[in-house]
C-alpha positions as CSV (number, residue, x, y, z in Angstrom):
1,X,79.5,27.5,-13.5
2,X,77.6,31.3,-13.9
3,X,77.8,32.8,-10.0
4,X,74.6,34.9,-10.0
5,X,77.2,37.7,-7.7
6,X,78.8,37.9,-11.5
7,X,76.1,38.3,-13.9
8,X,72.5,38.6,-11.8
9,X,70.1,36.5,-14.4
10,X,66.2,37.7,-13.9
11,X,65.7,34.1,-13.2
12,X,68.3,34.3,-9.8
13,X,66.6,36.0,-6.5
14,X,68.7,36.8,-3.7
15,X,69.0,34.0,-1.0
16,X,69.6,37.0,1.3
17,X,68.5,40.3,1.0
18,X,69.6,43.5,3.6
19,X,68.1,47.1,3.4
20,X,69.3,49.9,5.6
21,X,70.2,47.3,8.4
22,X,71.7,48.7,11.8
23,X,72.8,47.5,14.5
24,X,73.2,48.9,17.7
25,X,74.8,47.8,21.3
26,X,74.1,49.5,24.6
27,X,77.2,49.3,26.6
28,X,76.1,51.0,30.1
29,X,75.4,54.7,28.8
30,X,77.7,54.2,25.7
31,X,75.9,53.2,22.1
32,X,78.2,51.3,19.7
33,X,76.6,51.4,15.9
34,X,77.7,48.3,15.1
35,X,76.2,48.3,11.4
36,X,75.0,51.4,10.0
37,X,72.9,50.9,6.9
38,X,73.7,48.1,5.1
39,X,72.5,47.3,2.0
40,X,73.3,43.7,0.4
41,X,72.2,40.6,-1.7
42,X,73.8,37.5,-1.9
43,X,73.1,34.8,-4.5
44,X,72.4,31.2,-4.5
45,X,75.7,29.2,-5.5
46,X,78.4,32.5,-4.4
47,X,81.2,32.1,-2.8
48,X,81.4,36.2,-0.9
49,X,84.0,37.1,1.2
50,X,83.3,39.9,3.5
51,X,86.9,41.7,4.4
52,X,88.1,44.6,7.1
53,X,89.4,45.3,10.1
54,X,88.4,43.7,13.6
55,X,85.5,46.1,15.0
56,X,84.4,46.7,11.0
57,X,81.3,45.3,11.6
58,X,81.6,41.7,9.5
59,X,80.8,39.2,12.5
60,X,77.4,41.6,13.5
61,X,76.5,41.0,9.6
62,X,77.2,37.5,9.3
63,X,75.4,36.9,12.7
64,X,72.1,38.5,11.9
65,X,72.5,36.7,8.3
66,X,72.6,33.4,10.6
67,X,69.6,34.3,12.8
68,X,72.3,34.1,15.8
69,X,71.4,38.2,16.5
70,X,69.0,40.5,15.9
71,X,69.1,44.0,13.9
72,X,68.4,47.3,15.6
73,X,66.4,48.8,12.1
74,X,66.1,48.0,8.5
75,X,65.0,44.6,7.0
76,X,66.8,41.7,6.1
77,X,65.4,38.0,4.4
78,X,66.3,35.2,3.8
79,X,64.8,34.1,0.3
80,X,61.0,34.8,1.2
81,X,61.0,34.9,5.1
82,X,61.3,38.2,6.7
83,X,64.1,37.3,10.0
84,X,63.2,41.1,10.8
85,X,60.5,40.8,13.7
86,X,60.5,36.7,13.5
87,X,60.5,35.1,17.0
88,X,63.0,33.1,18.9
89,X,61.8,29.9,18.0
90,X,61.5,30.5,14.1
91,X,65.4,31.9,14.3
92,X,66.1,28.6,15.6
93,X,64.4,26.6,13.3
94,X,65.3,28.7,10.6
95,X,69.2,28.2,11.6
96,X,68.3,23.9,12.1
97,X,67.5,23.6,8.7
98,X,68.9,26.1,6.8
99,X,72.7,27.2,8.0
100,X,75.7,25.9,8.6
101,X,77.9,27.6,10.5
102,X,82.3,27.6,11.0
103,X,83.7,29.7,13.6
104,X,87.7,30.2,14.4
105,X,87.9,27.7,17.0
106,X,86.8,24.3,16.2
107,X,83.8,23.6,19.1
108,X,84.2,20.0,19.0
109,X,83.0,17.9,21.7
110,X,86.2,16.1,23.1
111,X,85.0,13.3,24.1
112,X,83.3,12.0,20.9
113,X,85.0,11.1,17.6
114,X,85.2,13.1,14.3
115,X,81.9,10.8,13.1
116,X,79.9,11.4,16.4
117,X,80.7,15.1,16.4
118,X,78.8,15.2,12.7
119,X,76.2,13.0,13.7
120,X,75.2,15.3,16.1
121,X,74.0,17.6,13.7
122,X,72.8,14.7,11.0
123,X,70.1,13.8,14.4
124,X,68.1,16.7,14.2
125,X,68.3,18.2,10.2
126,X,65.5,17.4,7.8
127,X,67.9,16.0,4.8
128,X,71.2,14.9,6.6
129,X,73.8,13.5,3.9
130,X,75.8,10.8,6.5
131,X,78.6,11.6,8.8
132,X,80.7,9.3,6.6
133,X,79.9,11.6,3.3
134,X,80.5,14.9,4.8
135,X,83.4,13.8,6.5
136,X,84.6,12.1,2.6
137,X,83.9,15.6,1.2
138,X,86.8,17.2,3.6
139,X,89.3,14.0,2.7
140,X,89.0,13.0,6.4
141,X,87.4,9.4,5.2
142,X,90.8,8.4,7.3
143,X,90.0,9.9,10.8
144,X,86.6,9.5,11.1
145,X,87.3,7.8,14.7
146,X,89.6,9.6,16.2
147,X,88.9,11.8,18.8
148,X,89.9,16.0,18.5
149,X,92.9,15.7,21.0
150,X,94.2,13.0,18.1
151,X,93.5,15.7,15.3
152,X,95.3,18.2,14.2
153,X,94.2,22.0,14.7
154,X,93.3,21.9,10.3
155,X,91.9,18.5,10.7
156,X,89.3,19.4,13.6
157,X,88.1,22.7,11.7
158,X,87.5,20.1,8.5
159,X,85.7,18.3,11.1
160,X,83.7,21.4,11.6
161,X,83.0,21.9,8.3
162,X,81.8,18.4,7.6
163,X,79.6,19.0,10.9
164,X,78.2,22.8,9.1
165,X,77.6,20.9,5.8
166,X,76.1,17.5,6.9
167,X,73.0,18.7,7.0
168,X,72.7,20.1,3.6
169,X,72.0,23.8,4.4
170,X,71.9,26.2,1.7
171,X,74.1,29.0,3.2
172,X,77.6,28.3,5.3
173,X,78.7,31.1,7.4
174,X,82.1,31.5,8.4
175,X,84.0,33.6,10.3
176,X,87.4,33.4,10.8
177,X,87.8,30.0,9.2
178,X,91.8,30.1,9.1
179,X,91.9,32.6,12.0
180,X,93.6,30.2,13.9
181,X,95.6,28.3,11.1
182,X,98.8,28.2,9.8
183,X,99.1,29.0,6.2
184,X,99.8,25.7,5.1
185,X,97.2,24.5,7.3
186,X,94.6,27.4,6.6
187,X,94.8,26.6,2.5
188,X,93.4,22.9,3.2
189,X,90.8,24.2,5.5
190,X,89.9,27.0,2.3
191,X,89.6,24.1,-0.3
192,X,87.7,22.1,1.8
193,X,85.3,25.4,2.1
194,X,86.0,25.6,-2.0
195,X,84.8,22.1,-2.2
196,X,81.6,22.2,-0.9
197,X,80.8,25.6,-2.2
198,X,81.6,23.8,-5.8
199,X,79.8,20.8,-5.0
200,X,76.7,21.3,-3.0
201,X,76.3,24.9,-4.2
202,X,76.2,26.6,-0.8
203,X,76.1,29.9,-0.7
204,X,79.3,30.7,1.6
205,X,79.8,34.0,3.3
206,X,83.4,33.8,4.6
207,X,84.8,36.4,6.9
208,X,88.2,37.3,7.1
209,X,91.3,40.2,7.6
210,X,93.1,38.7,5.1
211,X,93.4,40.5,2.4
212,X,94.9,37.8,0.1
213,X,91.8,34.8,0.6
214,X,89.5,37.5,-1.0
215,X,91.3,36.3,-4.1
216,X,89.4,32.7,-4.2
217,X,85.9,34.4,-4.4
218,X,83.3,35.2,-6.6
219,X,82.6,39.0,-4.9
220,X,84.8,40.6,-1.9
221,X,82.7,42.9,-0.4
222,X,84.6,45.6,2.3
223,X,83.2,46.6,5.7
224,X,84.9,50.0,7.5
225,X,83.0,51.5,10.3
226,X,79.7,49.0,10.1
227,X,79.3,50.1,6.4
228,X,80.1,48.6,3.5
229,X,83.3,50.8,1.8
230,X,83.4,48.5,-1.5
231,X,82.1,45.9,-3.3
232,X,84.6,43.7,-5.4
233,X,84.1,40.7,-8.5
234,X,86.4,38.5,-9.2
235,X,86.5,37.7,-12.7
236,X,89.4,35.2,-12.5
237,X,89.5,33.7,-8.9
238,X,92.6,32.3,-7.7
239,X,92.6,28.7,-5.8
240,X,93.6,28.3,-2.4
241,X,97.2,26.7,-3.2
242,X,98.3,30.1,-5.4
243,X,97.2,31.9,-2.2
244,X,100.9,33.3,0.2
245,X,100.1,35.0,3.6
């Protein structure tokens, strides 16, 4: 498979596209520059993982990428729409139907099963695959009726994944996907992520300090100080099982 990060064909625009993008916080009379003039593309179909230090400004990028925040200056798209100046209620239908998103912990509802917690998000998307497929696609066809407090700590973030992915979205944002993992445990929750990247072509954007998972995708880019301090391809990527941390 030809990752448009690798070799940018004429024929492949940008699903996202960032120019000079700040971002600034207002902490009483303090101002925190968050981001400080990014400039980025990412491609239909890569797998990116953005690495550096906590406070290096990767969750403020991936959270104006998901429509979740809202940049101080400079422009950023997705494909053709401008999420610049758009309102509050095209970010939110713009996240419904086009992003899925993983965060460290799990944010299941307790009280529903592995297959309710996905059909939650199958209700309300536009092309939902089923509960039951998306939950097939993590290898949790087993466990669809248990509850989280029966699952493991990798089995409920695989249950998060199936919920990010159910509804077919064509970017998955993560952040922190193993942060609360074992190893062991972390390298099933990054095939999983591998899986559907492979399979469904999602373009993931997968935050991380860990040096070593930057090894399993297509570009690493580095963040230091809310700019980005290099830009890495990988032209033989490593799968998650060759991965020690």
């Amino acid at each position: 498979m030809e990752y448009a990060g690798k070799h940018r064909q004429e024929d492949k625009k940008p699903i996202f596209f960032t120019e000079d993008l700040t971002k600034v916080y207002h902490m009483g009379e303090v101002e925190v520059h968050a981001l400080r003039g990014i400039d980025l593309e990412i491609y239909p179909g890569e797998l990116v993982v953005l690495l550096g230090a906590s406070g290096s400004g990767k969750s403020t990028l991936v959270n104006i990428l998901g429509g979740l925040d809202t940049a101080t200056g400079g422009t950023v798209s997705y494909k053709d729409t401008q999420l610049t100046h758009a309102s509050e209620s095209e970010l939110t239908n713009y996240r419904r139907y086009n992003v899925g998103f993983v965060f460290q912990f799990y944010n299941l509802i307790p009280s529903l099963t592995a297959r309710e917690n996905v059909a939650i998000v199958t209700e309300i998307a536009e092309n939902p695959m089923s509960p039951e497929e998306a939950l097939k696609m993590v290898n949790l066809q087993d466990r669809m009726d248990h509850f989280p407090a029966q699952l493991s700590g990798g089995e409920q973030q695989r249950v998060a994944i199936a919920r990010a992915v159910a509804k077919n979205p064509a970017v998955l944002l993560c952040d922190e996907p193993t942060g609360a993992l074992d190893s062991k445990t972390g390298i099933v929750v990054l095939n999983a992520l591998k899986k559907v990247n492979e399979n469904l072509g999602t373009a993931t954007v997968l935050i991380t300090h860990n040096v070593v998972i930057g090894g399993m995708a297509d570009r690493v880019i580095n963040l230091h100080d809310g700019k980005i301090s290099g830009i890495r391809h990988n032209e033989q990527k490593i799968n998650p099982e060759e991965m020690e941390w």
